[in-house]
NUSE-183211 format. One record per residue: x, y, z of N, C-alpha, C in turn; residue number from 1. Coordinates in nm, 2 decimals. Atoms other than C-alpha are relative to their C-alpha. Layout:
REM residues N
SITE,X,Y,Z,X,Y,Z,X,Y,Z,NUM
...
END
This chain:
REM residues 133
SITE,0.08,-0.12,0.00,0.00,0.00,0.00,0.09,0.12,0.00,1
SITE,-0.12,-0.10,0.01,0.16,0.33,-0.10,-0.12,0.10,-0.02,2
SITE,0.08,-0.14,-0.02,0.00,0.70,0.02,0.03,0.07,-0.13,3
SITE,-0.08,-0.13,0.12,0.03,0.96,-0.32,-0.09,0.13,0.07,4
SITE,0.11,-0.11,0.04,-0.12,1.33,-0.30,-0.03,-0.04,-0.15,5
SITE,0.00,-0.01,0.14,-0.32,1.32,-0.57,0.02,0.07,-0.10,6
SITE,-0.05,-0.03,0.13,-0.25,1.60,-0.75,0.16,-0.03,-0.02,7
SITE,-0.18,0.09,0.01,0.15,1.44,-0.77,-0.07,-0.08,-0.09,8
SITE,-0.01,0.11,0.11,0.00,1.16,-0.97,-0.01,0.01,-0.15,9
SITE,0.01,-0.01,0.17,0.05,1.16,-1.36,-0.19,0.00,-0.01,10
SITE,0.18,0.01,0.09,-0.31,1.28,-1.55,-0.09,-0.12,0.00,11
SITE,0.04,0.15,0.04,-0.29,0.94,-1.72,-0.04,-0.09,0.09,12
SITE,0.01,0.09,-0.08,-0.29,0.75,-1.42,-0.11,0.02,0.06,13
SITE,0.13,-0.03,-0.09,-0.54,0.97,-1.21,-0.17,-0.04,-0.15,14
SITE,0.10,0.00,0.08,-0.78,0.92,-1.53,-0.07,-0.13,-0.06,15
SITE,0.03,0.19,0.05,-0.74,0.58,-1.56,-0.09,-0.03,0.16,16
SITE,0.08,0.05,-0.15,-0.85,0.53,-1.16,-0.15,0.05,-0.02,17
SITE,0.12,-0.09,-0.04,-1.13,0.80,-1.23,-0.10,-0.10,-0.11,18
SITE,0.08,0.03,0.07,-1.28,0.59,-1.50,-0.03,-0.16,0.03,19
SITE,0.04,0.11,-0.10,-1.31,0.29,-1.27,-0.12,0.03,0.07,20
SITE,0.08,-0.03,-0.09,-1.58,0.47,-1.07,-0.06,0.15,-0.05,21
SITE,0.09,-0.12,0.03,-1.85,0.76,-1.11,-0.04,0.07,0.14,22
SITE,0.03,-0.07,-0.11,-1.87,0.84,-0.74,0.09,0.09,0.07,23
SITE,-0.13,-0.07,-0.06,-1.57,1.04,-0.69,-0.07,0.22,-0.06,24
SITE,0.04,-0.21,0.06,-1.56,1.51,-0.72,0.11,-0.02,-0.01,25
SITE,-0.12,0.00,0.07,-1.25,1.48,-0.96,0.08,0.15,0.11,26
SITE,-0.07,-0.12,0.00,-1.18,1.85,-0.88,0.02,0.02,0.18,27
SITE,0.01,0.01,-0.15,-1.21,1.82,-0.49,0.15,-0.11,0.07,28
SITE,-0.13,0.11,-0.08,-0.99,1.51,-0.44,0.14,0.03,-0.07,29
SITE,-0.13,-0.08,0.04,-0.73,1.69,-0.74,0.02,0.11,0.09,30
SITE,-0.08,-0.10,-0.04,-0.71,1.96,-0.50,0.06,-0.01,0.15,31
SITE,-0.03,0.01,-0.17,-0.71,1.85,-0.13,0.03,-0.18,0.04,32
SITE,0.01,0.11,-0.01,-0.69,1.46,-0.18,0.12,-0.09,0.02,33
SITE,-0.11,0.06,0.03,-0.48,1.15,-0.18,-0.06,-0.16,-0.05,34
SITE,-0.01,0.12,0.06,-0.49,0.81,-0.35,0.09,-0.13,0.08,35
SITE,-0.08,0.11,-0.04,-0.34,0.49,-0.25,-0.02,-0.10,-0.10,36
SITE,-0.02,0.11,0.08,-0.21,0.25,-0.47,0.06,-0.16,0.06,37
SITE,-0.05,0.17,-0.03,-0.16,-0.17,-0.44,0.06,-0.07,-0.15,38
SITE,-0.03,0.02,0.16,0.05,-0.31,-0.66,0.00,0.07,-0.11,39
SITE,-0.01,-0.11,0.12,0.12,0.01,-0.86,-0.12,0.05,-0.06,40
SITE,0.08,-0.04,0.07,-0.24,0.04,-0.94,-0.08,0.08,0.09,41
SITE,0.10,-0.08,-0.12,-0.47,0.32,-0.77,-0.09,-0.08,0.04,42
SITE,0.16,0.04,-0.07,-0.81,0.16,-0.57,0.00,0.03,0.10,43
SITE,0.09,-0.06,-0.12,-0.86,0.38,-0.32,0.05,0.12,0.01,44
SITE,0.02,-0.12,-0.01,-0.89,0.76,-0.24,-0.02,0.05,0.13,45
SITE,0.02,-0.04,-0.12,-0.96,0.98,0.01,0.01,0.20,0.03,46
SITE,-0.03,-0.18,-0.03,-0.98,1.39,0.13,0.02,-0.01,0.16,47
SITE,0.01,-0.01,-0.14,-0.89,1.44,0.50,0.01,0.21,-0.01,48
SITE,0.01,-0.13,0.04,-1.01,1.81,0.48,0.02,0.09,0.15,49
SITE,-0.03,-0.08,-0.13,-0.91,2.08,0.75,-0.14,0.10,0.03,50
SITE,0.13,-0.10,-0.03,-1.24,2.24,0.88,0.02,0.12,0.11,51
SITE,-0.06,-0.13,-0.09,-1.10,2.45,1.19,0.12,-0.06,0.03,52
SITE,-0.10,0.03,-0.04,-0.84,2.44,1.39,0.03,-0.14,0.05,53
SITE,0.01,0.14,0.01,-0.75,2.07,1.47,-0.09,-0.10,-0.01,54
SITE,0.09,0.07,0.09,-1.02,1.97,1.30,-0.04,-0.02,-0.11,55
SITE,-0.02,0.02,0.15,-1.06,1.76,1.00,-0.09,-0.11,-0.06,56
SITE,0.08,0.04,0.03,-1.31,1.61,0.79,0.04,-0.15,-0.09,57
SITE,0.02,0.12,0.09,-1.28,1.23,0.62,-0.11,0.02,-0.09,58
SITE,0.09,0.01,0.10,-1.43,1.28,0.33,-0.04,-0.07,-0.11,59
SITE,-0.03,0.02,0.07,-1.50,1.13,-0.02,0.14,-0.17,0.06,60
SITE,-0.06,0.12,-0.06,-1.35,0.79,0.11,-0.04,-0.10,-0.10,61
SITE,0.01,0.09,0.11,-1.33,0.53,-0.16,0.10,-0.11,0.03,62
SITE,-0.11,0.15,0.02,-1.20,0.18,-0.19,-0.02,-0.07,-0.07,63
SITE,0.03,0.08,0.08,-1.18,-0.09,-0.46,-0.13,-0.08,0.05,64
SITE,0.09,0.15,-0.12,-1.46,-0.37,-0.38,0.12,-0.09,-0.01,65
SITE,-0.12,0.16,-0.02,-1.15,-0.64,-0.48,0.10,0.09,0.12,66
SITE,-0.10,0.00,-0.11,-0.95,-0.45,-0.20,-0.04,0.06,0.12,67
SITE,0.07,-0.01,-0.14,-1.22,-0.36,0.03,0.03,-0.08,0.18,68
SITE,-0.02,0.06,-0.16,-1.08,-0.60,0.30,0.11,0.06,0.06,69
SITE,-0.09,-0.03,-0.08,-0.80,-0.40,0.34,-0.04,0.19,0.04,70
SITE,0.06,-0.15,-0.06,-1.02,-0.07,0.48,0.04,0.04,0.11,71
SITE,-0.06,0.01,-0.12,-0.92,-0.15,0.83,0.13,0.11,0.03,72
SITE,-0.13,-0.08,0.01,-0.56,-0.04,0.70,0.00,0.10,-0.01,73
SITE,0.05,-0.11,0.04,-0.65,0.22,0.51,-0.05,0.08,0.14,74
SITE,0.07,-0.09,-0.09,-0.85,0.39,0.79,0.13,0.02,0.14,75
SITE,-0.12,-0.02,-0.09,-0.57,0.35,1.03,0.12,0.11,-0.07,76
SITE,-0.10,-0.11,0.08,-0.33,0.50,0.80,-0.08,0.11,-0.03,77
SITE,0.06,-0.15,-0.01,-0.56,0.78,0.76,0.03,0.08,0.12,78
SITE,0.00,-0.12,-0.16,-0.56,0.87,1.17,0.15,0.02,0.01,79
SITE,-0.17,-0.04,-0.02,-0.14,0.85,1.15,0.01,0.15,-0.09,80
SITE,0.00,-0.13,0.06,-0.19,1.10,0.88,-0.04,0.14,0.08,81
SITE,0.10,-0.12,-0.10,-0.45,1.34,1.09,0.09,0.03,0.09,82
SITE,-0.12,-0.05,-0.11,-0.17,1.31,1.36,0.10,0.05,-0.05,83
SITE,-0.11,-0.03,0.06,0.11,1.39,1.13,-0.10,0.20,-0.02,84
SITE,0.06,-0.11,0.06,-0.13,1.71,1.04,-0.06,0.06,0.16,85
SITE,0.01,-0.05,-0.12,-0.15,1.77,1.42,-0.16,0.04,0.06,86
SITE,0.19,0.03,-0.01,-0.56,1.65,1.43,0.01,-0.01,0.13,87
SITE,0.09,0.04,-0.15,-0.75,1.67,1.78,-0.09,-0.09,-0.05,88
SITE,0.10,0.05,0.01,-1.05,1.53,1.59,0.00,-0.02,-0.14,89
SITE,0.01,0.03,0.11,-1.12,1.35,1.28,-0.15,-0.06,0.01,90
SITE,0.16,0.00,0.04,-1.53,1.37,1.16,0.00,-0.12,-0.13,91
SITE,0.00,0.09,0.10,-1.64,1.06,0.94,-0.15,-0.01,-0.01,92
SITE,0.16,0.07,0.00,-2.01,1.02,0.76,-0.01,-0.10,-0.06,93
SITE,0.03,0.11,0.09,-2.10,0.70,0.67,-0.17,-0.03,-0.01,94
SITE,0.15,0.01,-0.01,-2.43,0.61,0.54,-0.02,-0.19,-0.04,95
SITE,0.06,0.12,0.02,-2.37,0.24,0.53,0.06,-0.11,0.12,96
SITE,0.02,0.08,-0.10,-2.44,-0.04,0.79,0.19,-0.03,0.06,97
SITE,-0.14,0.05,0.00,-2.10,-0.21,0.71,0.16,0.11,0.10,98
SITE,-0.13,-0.12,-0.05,-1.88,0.13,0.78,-0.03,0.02,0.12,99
SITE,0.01,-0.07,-0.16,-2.02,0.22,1.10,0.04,-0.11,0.08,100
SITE,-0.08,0.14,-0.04,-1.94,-0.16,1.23,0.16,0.02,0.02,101
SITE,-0.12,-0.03,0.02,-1.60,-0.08,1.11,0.07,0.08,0.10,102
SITE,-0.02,-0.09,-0.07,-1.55,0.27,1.25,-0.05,-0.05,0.15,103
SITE,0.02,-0.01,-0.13,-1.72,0.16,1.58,0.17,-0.12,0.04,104
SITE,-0.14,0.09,0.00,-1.41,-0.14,1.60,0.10,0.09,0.00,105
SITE,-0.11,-0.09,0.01,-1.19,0.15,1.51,0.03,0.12,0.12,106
SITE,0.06,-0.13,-0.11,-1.28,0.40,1.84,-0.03,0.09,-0.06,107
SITE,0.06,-0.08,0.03,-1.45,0.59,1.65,-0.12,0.03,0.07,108
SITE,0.14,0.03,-0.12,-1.75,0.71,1.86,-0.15,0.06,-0.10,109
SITE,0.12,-0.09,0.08,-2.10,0.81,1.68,-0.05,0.11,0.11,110
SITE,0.01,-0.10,-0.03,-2.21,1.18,1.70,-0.14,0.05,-0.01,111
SITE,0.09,-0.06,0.00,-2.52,1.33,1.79,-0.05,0.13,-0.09,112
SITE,-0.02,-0.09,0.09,-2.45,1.62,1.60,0.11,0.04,-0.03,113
SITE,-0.19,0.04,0.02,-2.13,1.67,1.42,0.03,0.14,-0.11,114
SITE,0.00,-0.12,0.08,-1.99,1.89,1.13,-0.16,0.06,-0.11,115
SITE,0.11,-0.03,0.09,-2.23,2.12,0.95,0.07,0.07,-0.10,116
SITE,-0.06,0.02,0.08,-2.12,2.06,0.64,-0.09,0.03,-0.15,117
SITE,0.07,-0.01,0.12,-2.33,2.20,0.32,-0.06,-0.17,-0.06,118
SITE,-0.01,0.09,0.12,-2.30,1.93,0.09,-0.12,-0.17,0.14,119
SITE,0.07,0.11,-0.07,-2.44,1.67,0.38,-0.10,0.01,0.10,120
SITE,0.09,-0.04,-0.04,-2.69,1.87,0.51,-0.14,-0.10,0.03,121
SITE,0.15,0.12,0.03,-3.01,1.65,0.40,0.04,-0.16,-0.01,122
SITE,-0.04,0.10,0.04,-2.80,1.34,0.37,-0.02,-0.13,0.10,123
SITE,0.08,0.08,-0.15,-2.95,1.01,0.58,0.16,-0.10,0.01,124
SITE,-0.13,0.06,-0.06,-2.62,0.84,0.77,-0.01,0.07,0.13,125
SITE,-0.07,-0.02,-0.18,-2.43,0.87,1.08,0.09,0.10,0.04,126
SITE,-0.12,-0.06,-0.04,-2.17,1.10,1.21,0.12,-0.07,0.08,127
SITE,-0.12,0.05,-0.08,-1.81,0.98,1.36,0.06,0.06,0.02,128
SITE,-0.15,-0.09,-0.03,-1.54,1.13,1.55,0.07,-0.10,0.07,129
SITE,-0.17,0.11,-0.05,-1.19,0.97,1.61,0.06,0.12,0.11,130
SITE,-0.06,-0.10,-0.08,-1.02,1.18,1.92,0.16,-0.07,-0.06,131
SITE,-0.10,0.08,0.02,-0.70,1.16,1.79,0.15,0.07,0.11,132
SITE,-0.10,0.05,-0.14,-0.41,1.11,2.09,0.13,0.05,-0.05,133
END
């Protein structure tokens, strides 16, 4: 498994990952994002976005389905990141059964009310926060 920023990655490469999937905001994860590749090939993404001061949003979280079992990783290597970027708190919405399972395994704790965030305003899921140590 190997972290890139994504804008660092060749066009060609980011163009080839992007036309794997329709659920990604090209211009959001080219500006604030990062990719992870297996085996030289991209399947999986990610934005860890700075909302205040040591606070940061998981966003836009993507993973292959053929490399879905390795999310666990992935998500761990995300909070080393958030600490590298000097996070108190890392916000995660999931809106599916599976992720919250995960994140609850991960100490993640569910949020009563959490970021208020435009884009996820009306959106039916959960909220998460990781205290990060």
């Amino acid at each position: 498994m190997k972290l890139k920023i994504a804008r660092d990655v060749p066009k060609e490469k980011m163009d080839q990952f992007f036309s794997t999937t329709d659920q990604l905001n090209k211009d959001s994860l080219l500006k604030e994002g990062y990719v992870v590749e297996f085996a030289g090939k991209i399947k999986a993404c990610f934005e860890l976005a700075s909302v205040e001061d040591g606070v940061f949003w998981l966003k836009q979280l993507y993973i292959a389905q053929e490399e879905a079992q390795k999310l666990p990783v992935l998500l761990e290597t995300i909070i080393v990141l958030a600490k590298s970027k000097e996070a108190k708190k890392v916000y995660v919405f999931s809106h599916q059964p599976v992720v919250d399972i995960l994140l609850g395994s991960l100490q993640f704790y569910p949020q009563k009310e959490a970021l208020n965030v435009e884009p996820m305003k009306n959106k039916q899921g959960n909220w998460w926060a990781y205290e990060v140590s």
